[in-house]
C-alpha positions in Angstrom: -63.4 -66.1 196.7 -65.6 -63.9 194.4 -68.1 -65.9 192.7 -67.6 -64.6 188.6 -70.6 -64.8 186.8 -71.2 -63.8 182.9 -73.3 -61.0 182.4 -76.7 -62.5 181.0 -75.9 -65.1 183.8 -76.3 -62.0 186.3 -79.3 -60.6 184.5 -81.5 -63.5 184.3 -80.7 -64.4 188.1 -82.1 -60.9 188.8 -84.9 -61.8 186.8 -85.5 -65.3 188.2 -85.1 -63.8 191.9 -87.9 -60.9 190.8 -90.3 -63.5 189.3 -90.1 -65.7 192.5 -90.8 -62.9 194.6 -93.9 -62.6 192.3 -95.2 -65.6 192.6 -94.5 -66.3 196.5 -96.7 -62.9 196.8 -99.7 -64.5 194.1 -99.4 -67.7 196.2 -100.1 -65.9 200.1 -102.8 -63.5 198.8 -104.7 -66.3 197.1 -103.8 -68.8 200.2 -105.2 -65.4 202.9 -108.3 -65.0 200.1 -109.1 -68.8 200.5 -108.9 -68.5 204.7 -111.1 -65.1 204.4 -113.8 -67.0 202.1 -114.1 -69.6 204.7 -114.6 -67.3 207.1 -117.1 -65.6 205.3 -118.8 -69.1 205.3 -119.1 -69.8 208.9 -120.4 -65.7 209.3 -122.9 -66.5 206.7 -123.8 -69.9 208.2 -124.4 -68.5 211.6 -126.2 -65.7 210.6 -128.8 -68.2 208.4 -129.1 -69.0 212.2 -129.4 -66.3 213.9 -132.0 -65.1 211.4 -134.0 -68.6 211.9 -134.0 -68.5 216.0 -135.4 -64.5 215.4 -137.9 -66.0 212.9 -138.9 -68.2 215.4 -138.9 -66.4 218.3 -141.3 -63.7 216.6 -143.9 -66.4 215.3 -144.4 -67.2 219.0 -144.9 -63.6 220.3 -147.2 -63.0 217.4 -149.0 -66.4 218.6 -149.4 -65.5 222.4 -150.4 -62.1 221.3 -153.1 -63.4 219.2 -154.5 -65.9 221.8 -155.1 -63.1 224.1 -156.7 -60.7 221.7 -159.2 -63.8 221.3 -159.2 -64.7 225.2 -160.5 -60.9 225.8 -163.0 -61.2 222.8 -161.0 -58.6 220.3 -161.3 -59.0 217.0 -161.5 -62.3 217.0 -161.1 -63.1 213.2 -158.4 -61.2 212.7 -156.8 -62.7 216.0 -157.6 -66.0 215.0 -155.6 -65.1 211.8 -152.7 -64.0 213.5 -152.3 -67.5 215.4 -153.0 -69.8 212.2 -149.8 -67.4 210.5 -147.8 -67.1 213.1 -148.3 -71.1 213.9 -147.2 -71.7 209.8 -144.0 -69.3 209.9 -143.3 -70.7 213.3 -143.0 -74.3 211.8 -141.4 -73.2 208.3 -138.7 -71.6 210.5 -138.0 -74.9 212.7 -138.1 -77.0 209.8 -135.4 -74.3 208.4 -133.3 -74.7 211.4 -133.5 -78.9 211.2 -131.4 -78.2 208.0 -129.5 -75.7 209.9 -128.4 -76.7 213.0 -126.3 -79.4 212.3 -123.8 -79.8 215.7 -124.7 -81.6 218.3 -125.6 -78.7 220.2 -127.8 -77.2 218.1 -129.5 -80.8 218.1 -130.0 -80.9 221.3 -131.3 -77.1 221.5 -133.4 -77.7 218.6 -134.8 -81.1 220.4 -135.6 -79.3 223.3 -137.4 -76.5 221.8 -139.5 -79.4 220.1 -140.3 -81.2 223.3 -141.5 -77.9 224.7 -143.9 -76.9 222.1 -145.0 -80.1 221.7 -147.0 -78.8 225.1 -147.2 -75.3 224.6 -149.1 -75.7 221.4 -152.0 -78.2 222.4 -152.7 -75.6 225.8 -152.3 -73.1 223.3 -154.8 -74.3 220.5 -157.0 -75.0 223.7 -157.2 -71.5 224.8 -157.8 -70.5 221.2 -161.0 -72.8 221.0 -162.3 -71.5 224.8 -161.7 -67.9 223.8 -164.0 -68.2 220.4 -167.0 -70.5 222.4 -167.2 -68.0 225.1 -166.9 -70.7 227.6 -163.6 -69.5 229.2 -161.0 -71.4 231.1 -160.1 -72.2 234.5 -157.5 -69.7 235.9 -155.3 -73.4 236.9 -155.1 -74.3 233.1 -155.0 -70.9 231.9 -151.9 -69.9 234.4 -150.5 -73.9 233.6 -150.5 -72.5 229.7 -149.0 -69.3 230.7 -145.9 -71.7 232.3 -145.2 -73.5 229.0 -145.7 -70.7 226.7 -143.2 -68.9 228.0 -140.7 -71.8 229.0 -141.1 -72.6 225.4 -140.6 -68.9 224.6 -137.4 -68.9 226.6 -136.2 -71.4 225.5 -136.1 -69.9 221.8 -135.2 -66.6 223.6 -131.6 -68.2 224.3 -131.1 -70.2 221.5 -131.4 -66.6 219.7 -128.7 -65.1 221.9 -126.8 -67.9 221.5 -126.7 -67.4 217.5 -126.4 -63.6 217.9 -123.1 -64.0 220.3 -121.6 -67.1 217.9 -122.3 -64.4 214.9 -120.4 -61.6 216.6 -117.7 -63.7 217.3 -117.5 -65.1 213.5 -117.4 -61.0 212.6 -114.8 -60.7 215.1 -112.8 -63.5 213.5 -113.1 -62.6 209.6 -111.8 -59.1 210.5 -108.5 -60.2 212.7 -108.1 -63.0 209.3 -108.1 -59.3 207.4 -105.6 -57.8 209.9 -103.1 -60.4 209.9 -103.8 -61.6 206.0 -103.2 -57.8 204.9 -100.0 -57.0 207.9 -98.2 -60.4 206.4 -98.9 -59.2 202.5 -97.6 -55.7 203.6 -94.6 -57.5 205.4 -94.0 -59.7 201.8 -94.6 -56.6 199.5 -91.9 -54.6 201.6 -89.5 -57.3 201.7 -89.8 -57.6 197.6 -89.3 -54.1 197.4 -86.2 -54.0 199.7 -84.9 -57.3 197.3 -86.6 -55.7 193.9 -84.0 -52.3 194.7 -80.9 -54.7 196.0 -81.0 -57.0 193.1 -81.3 -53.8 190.4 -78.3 -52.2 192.2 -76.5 -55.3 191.8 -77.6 -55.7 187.7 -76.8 -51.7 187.6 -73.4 -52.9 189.1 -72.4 -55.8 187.1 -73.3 -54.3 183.6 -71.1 -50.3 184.7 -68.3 -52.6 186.3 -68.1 -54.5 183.0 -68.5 -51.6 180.7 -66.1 -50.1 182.8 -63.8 -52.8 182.7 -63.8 -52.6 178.9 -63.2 -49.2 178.4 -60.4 -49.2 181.1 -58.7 -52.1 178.4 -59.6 -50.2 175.1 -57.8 -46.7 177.1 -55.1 -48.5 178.0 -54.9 -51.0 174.9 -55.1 -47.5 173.0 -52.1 -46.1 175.5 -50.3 -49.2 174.8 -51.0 -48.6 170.5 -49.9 -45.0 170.3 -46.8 -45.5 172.5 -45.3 -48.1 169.7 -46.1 -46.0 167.4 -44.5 -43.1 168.7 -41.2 -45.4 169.4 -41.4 -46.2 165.5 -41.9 -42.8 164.4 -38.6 -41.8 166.5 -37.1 -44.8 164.9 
């Protein structure tokens, strides 16, 4: 059975379908806009990271560099300032990556970096003070400092790959949320569009059908009108 609607009944449904379609489409780009700012988050987060480990590893290489440049009697002011900044950016960075590094993980890399410099420094301070007095150090504790400088360096060393593959990934991530967020608005837009055209056609329809309809009645009412009257005039 044909559903029979009136006319403004068929035009607001149109309407009402077309709005809907409107709003379903505002309601997925700001839900894909949410997911993409949270991604954005965790790339941010990781590179804060990433940029903290780099920090870190740099202050130490800067360090070690400076300690030698005093061990071979070079410049030793300007070597001895090298160590005292590296040493201060080295500990603004960790306390940076405390705030940071908040999974147990990172814990637990951060807690091992501590316990290593926690010996690397001390040998390091002491080959700092042997290289200004002249007095020079056995090759045993200068090759034991070697040892923990760079356990301690590689230690840092990995933690910064670590963050540099975990930001990749997070790049990698925000741009397949961009893929699929944009292919499913596409999908929606198209599927409007296919709707938008099928619900005008059916408007366009219902209003020619029902003008048609009336002027079919008027012709034939008219018919009807001049055929009595031509039976009177005969009359």
């Amino acid at each position: 059975m044909k559903l029979k609607m009136k006319l403004g009944t068929r035009i607001k449904l149109g309407f009402g379908c077309l709005i809907l379609l409107v709003v379903i489409m505002a309601f997925f780009a700001i839900y894909n806009m949410y997911l993409m700012d949270g991604k954005i988050a965790i790339v941010e987060n990781r590179d804060r990271k990433l940029n903290v480990s780099t920090s870190m590893e740099r202050s130490v290489l800067i360090v070690s560099r400076g300690i030698r440049g005093v061990m071979a009697g070079f410049d030793l002011d300007e070597n001895k300032q090298s160590v005292s900044d590296g040493l201060k950016v080295y500990n603004n960075a960790f306390a940076e990556a405390q705030e940071t590094f908040y999974t147990k993980d990172g814990r637990a890399r951060l807690a091992r970096v501590k316990e290593l410099s926690a010996v690397a420094i001390p040998l390091m301070n002491q080959l700092l003070e042997s290289g200004q007095s002249g007095k020079g150090q056995s090759l045993v504790d200068v090759n034991e400092a070697s040892i923990k400088i760079k356990e301690w360096t590689s230690e840092i060393t990995q933690m910064e790959h670590i963050c540099e593959r975990d930001s990749k990934e997070a790049i990698v991530l925000i741009r397949q949320t961009y893929i699929h967020s944009l292919a499913l608005l596409i999908i929606i837009a198209i599927i409007a569009i296919i709707l938008g055209i099928g619900l005008a056609s059916y408007i366009a329809s219902s209003i020619t059908g029902s003008m048609n309809s009336i002027a079919s009645k008027i012709g034939e009412s008219s018919g009807q009108v001049a055929a009595a009257s031509g039976q009177l005039s005969s009359a």
